[in-house]
C-alpha positions as CSV (number, residue, x, y, z in Angstrom):
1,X,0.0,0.0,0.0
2,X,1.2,3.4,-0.6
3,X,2.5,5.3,2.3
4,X,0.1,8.3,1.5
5,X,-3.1,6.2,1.6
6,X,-5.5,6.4,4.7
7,X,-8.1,3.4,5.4
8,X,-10.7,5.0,7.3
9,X,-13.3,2.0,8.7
10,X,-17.1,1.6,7.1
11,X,-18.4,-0.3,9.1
12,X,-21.2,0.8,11.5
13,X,-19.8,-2.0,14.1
14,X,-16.1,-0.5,13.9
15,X,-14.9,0.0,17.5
16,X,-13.6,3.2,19.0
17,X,-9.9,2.3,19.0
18,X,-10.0,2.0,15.5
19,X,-11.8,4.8,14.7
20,X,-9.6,6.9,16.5
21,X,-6.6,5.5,15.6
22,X,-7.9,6.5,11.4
23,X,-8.7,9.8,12.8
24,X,-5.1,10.6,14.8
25,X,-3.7,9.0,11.3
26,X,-5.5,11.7,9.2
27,X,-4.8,14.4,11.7
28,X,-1.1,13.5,11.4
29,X,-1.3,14.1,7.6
30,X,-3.3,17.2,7.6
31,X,-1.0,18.8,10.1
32,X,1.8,18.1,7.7
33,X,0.1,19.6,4.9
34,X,-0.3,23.4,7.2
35,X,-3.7,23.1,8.4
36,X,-2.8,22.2,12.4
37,X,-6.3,24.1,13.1
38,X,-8.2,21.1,11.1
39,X,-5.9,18.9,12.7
40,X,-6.6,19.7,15.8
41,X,-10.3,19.5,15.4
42,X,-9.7,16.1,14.4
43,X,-7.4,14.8,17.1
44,X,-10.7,16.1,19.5
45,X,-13.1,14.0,17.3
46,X,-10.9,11.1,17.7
47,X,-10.7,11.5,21.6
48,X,-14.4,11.8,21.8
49,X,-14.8,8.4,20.3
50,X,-13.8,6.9,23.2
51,X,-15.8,9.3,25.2
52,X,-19.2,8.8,23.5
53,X,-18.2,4.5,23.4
54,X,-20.8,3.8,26.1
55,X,-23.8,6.0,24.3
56,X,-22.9,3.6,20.7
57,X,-23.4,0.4,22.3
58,X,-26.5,-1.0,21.4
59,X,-28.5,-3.6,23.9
């Protein structure tokens, strides 16, 4: 795979760890292209993946 290719997860039963870890992955690369504001919107987006992980669960 090419180093400058993200796999984000699709599917609805993706945990948070790995959501978050595709989002601190794409923050990484956005920071390096300049936009560290974006980036750091999405290193809070992944962090709040673990905080929201109780309200996703379904019974």
């Amino acid at each position: 795979m090419a180093a400058n290719v993200l796999r984000l997860p699709h599917c609805p039963q993706t945990s948070p760890l790995l959501i978050s870890h595709s989002l601190l992955q794409m923050a990484d690369v956005v920071w390096e292209a300049g936009m560290t504001s974006i980036a750091n919107e999405l290193i809070a987006l992944a962090h709040s993946a673990f905080d929201r992980a109780p309200d996703l669960t379904t019974s």
